[in-house]
Kinemage of the C-alpha trace (Angstrom):
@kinemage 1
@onewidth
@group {chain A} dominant
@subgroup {mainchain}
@vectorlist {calphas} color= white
{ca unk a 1} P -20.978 -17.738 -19.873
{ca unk a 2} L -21.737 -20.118 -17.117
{ca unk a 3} L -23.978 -21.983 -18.738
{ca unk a 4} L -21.734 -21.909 -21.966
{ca unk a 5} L -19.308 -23.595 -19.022
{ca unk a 6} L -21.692 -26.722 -17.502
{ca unk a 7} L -23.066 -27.139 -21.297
{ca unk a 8} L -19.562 -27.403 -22.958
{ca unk a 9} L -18.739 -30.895 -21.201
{ca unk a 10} L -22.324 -32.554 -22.142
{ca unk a 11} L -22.095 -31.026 -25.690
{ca unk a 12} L -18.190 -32.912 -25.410
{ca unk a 13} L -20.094 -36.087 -24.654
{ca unk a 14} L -22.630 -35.573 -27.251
{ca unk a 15} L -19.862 -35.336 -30.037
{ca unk a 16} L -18.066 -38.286 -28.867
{ca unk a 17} L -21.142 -40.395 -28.938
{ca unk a 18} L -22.203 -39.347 -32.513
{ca unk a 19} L -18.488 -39.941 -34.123
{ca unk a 20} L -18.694 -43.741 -32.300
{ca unk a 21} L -21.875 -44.339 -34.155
{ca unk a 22} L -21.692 -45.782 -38.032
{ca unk a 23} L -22.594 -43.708 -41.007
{ca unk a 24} L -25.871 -44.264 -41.845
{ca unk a 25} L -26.157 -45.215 -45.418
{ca unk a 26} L -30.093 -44.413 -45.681
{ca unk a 27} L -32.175 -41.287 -44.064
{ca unk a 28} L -36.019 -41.697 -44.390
{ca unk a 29} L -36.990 -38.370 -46.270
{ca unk a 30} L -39.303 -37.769 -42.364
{ca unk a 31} L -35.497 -37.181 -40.889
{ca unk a 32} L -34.506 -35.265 -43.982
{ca unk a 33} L -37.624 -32.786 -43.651
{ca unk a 34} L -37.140 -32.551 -40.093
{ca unk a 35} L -33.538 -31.394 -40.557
{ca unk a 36} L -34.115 -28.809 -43.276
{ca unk a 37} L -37.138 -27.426 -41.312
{ca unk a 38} L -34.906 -27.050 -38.390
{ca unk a 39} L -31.930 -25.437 -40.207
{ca unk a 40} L -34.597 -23.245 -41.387
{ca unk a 41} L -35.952 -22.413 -37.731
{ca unk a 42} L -31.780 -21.710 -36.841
{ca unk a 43} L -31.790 -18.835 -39.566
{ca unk a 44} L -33.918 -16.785 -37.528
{ca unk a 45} L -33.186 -17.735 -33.738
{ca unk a 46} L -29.295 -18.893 -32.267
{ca unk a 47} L -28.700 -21.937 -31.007
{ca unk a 48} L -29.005 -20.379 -27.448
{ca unk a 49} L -32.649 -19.335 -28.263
{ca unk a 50} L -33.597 -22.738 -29.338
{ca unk a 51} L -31.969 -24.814 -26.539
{ca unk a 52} L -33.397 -22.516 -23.760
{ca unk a 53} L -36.719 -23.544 -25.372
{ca unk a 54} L -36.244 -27.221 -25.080
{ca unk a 55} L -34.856 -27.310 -21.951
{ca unk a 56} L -37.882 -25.371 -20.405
{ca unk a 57} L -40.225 -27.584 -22.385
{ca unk a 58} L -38.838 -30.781 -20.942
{ca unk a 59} L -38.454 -28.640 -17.730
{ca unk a 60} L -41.918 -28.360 -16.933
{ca unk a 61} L -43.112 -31.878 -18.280
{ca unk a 62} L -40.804 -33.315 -16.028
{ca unk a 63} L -42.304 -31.057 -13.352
{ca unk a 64} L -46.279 -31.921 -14.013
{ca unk a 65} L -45.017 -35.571 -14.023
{ca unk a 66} L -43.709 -35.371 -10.638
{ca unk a 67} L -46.420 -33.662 -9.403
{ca unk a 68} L -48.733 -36.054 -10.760
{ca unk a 69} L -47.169 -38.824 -9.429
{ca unk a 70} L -46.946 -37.338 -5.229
{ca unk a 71} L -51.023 -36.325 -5.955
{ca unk a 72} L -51.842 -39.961 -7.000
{ca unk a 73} L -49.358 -41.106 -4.439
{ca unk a 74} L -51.326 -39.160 -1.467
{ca unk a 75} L -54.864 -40.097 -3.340
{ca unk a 76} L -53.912 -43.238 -3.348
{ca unk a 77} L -52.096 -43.718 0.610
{ca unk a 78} L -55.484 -44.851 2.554
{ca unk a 79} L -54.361 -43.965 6.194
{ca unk a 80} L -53.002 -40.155 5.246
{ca unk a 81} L -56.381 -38.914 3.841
{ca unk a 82} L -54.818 -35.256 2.557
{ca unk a 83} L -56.085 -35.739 -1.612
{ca unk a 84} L -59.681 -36.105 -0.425
């Protein structure tokens, strides 16, 4: 329920953005497949299920990339000598 509460005004802004954009008048069949293959996926897993998936995915790419970035940092720093 909380999360139903911060996602609500981000899913808002989401909807708003899409209705400001054109119609497109051509979809590559690539988009098309992708669609149908996730409406597919959506039969057997909520909405919930998927989004908590995608969140933790970008999650914990976000959180190797930070950590990659303070280790080459500290590498990197030649007066601190700590990644050696």
């Amino acid at each position: 329920m909380i999360i139903e509460l911060i996602c609500a005004p981000l899913v808002l802004l989401i909807k708003g953005l899409l209705s400001c954009i054109s119609v497109l008048t051509y979809i590559p069949t690539s988009i098309v497949d992708t669609i149908t293959l996730l409406i597919k996926g959506m039969q057997f897993f909520p909405f919930d299920v998927w989004f908590l998936c995608i969140s933790s995915f970008i999650f914990w790419i976000t959180v190797h990339t930070v950590f990659n970035l303070v280790n080459f940092a500290i590498r990197y720093i030649p007066f601190i000598n700590i990644g050696r």
